[in-house]
N, C-alpha and C positions, 0 to 999 in steps of 0.2 A: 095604727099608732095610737098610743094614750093621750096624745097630747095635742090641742089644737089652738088655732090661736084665738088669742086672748082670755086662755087658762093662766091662771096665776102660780107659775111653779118651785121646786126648791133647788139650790144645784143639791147632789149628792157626793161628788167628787171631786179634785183639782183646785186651782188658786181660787176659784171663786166660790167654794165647799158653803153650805150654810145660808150663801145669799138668796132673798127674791126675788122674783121680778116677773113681768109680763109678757106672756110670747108674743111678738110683732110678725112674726112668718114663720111658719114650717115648709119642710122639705121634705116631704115622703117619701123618693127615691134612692135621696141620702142619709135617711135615716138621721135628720139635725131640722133643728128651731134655734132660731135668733129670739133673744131675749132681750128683752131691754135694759137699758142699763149695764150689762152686766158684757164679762168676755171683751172687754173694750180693745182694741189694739188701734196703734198709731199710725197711719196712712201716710205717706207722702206724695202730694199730687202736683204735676207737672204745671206751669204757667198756660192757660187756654190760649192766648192773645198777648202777641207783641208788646212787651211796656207792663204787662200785669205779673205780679210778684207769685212766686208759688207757695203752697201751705202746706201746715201739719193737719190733717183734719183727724177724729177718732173714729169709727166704727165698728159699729156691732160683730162679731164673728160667729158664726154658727155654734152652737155643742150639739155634740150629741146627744140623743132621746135616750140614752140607756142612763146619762148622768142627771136627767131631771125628772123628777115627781112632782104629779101634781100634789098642789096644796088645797084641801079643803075649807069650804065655807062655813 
């Protein structure tokens, strides 16, 4: 793969086309890196503990390595 992490790359395709951002993980076998910032989507997680409220949390979602290049220093 071209890309590792904490290479700083560009997307090249899809909603997030043009953005930055920082790889925080790759996945080799799936052929995808989580980027930071970017690919966000909206979780919704179940109450842990009796009495505790549940949330909206955001996280990162994988792209695929075919839609990002790296960026140059």
């Amino acid at each position: 793969m071209h890309i590792k992490k904490g290479d700083t790359v560009v997307v090249l395709s899809g909603d997030e086309k043009g953005k930055k951002g920082k790889v925080a993980q790759v996945m080799p076998k799936a052929a995808r890196a989580v980027v930071e910032g970017l690919n966000m989507k909206k979780k919704h997680q179940r109450p842990r503990k009796q009495g505790q409220a549940g949330q909206v949390i955001e996280i990162a979602v994988p792209i695929h390595v075919s839609k990002l290049a790296r960026v140059d220093k």
